[in-house]
C-alpha positions in Angstrom: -5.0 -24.0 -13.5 -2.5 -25.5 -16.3 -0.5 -27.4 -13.9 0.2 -27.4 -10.5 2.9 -29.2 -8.6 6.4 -29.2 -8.3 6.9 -30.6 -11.9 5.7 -27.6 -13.3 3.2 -24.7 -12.4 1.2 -22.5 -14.7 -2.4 -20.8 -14.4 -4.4 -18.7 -17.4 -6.4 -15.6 -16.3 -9.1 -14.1 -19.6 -11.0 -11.0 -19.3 -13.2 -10.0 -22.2 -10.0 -8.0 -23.6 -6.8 -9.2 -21.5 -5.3 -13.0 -21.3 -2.6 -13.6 -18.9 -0.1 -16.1 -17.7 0.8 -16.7 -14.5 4.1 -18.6 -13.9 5.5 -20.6 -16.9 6.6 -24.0 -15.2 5.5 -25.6 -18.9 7.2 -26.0 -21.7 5.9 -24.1 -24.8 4.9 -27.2 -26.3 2.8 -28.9 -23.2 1.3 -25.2 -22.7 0.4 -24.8 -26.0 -1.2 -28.3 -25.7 -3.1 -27.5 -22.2 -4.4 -24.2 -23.5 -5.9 -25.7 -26.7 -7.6 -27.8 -24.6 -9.4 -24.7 -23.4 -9.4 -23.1 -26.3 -6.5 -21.4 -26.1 -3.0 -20.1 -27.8 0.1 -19.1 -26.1 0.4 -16.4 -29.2 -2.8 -14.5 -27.9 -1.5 -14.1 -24.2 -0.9 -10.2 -23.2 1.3 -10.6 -20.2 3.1 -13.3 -17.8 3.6 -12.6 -14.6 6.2 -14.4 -12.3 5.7 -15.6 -8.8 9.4 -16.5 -8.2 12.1 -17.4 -9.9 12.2 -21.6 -8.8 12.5 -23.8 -11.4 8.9 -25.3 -11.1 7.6 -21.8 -12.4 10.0 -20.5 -15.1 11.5 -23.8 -16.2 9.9 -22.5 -19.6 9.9 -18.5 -19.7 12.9 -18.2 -22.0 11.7 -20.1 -24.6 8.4 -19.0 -24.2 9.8 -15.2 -24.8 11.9 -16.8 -27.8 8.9 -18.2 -29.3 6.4 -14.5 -28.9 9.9 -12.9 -30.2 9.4 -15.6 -33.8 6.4 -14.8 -33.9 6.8 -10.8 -34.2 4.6 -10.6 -30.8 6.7 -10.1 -27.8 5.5 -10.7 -24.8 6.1 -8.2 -21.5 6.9 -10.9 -18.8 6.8 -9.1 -14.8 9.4 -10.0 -12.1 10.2 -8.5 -9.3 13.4 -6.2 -9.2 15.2 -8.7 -7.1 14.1 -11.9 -8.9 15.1 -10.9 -12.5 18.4 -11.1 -12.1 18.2 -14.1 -10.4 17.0 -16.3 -13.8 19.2 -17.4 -16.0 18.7 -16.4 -19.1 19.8 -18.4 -21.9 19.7 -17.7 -26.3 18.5 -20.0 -28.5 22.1 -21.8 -28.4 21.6 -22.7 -24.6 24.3 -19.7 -23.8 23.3 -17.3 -21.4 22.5 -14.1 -22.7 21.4 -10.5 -20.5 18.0 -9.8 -19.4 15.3 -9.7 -22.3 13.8 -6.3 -22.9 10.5 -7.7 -22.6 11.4 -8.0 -19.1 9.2 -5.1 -16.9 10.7 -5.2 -13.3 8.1 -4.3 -10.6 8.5 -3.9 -6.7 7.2 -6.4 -4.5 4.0 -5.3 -2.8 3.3 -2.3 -5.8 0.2 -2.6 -8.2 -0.6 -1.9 -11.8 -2.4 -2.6 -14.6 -2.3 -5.2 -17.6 -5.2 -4.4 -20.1 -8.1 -4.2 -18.2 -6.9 -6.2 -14.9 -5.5 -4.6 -11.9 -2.5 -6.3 -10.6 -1.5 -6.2 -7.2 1.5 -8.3 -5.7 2.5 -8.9 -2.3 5.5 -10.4 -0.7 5.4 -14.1 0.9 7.4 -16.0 3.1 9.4 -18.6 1.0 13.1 -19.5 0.4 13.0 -17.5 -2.8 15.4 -14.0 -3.8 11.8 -12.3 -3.9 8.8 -14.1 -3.8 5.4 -12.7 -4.2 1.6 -13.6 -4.8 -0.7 -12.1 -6.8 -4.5 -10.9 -6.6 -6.1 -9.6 -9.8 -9.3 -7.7 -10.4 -11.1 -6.9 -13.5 -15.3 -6.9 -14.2 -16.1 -6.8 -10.8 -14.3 -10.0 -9.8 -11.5 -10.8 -7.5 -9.1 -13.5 -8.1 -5.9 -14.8 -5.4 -2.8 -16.3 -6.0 -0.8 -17.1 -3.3 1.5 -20.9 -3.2 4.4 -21.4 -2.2 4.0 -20.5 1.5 6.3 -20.9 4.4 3.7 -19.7 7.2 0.4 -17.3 6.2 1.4 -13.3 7.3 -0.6 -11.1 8.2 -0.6 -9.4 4.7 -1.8 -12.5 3.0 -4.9 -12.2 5.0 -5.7 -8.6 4.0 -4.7 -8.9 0.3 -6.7 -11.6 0.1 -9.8 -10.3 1.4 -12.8 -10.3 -0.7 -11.7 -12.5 -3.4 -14.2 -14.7 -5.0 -11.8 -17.1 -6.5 -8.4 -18.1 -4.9 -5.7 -20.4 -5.6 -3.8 -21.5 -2.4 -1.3 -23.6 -1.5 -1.7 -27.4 0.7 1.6 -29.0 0.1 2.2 -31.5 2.2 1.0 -33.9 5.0 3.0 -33.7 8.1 2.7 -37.2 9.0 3.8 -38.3 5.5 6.4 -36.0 5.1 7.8 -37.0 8.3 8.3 -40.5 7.2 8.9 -39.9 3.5 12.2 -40.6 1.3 13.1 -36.9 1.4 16.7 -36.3 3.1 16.2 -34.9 6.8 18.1 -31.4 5.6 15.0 -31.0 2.6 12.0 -32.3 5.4 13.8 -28.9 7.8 13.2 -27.0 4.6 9.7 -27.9 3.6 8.3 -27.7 7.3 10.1 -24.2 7.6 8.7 -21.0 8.0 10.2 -20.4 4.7 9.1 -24.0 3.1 5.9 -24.9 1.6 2.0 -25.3 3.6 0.7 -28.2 5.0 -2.7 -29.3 4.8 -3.3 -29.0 8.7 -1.8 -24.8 8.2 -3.9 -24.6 4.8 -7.4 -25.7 6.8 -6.7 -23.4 9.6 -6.6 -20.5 7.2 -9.9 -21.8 5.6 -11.5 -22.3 8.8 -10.2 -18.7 10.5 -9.7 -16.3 7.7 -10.8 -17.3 3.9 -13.1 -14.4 3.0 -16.8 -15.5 3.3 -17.5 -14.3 0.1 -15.7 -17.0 -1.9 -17.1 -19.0 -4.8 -14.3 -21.1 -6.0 -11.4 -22.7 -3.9 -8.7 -24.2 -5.8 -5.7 -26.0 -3.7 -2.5 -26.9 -5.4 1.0 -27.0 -5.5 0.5 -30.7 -3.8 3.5 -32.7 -2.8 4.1 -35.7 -5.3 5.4 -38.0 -2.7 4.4 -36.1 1.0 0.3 -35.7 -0.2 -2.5 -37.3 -1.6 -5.7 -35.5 -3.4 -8.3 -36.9 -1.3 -6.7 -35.7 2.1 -6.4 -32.5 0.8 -9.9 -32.5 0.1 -11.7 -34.1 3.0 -9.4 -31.6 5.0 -10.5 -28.8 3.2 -13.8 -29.6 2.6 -14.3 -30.6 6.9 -12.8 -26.5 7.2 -15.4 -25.5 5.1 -18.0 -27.0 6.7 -17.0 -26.0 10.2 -16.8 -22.0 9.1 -20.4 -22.6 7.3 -19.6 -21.4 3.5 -19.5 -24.1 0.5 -17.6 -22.6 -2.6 -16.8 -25.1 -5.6 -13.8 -27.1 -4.2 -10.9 -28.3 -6.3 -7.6 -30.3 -6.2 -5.3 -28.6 -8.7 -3.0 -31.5 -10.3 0.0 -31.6 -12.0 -0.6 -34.1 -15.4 -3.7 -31.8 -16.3 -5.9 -28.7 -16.3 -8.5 -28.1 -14.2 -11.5 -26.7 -15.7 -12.8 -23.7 -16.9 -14.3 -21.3 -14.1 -16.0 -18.8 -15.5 -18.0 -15.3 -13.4 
């Protein structure tokens, strides 16, 4: 994970041939800093693949495809049919120009492949055009996106059977949120089915349905002023105990990367 939170959300997925980006909440200068870091250039990614089109995940897409366009390596960047149209696009003079061509649109819930990664999406529940998450499987390992979440469907559980490294969402305390500065109209939205996860929602999922198999659990997308780290993990980690498995816990955060899992 590059950043998680709703300043700004990106995550970077390497295969022995294939690097991909997944949302591009980050500016092209603070994502060029976070993958050197790892060592890392935006110039070497193969694909970037978009969640939905919120401004926490493609505040920097357009200049991101502007800067792969100077450099004479364009960069295919996958939305949804729906969600494409719903970004504005804008030119190096701020005006809004048409869809890129590096733009490949994709149907929610279809598959395909980017190098030597299969991509599968699926639709979520959020108050998005089109929002999706995202498993991807390549040299025999299984890795789950899915933030961002209203409620958990039943086709979140399947799709993210079997994966042995997941990103998922624990947004927000309920108690906090409750008695936060949010306006009562945004609190509605949040607690929606349609909003963002709660830690107690996130825990219940961990305890009833995260695959057995996992090896690394990675929450994020954690409310700036409705959450705190260490509730997310005692939460978490008092699931995981409970349904008897004990994968490498981690509390995704917004000012820096996590580190480098590798299989």
């Amino acid at each position: 994970m590059l950043a998680s939170g709703s300043a700004g959300n990106a995550a970077f997925l390497a295969t022995s041939k294939t690097r991909i980006l997944i949302d591009a909440g980050l500016s092209v200068k603070e994502l060029t800093r976070r993958l050197a870091e790892i060592g890392e250039s935006p110039e070497d990614i193969d694909a970037v693949v978009i969640t939905h089109e919120h401004s926490d995940h493609i505040a920097g897409l357009a200049r991101f495809v502007r800067f792969r366009e100077r450099k004479k390596k364009p960069v295919p960047v996958y939305l949804t049919r729906l969600t494409a149209p719903a970004i504005e696009w804008t030119g190096p003079d701020g005006k809004k120009t048409e869809i890129p061509s590096a733009v490949e649109k994709f149907q929610a819930g279809s598959g395909w492949m980017i190098g030597n990664v299969a991509v599968q999406s699926f639709g979520i529940s959020h108050d998005a055009i089109d929002p999706v998450g995202f498993t991807f499987i390549a040299e025999g390992v299984k890795v789950g996106v899915a933030t961002d979440l209203g409620y958990v469907t039943e086709s979140l559980r399947i799709h993210l059977r079997r994966v042995q490294m997941l990103l998922f969402e624990s947004n927000h305390d309920e108690d906090m949120l409750r008695v936060g500065p949010y306006p009562w109209s945004v609190k509605q939205r949040v607690l929606g089915r349609q909003g963002h996860l709660s830690n107690n929602s996130t825990c219940e999922f961990l305890e009833k349905d995260l695959d057995g198999g996992i090896q690394t659990l990675i929450l994020g997308h954690l409310s700036e002023h409705n959450n705190h780290p260490e509730i997310v993990r005692v939460c978490a980690a008092e699931s995981l105990e409970r349904r008897g498995i004990d994968p490498t816990l981690v509390v995704a955060q917004q000012k820096t990367q996590t580190e480098v899992f590798t299989y």
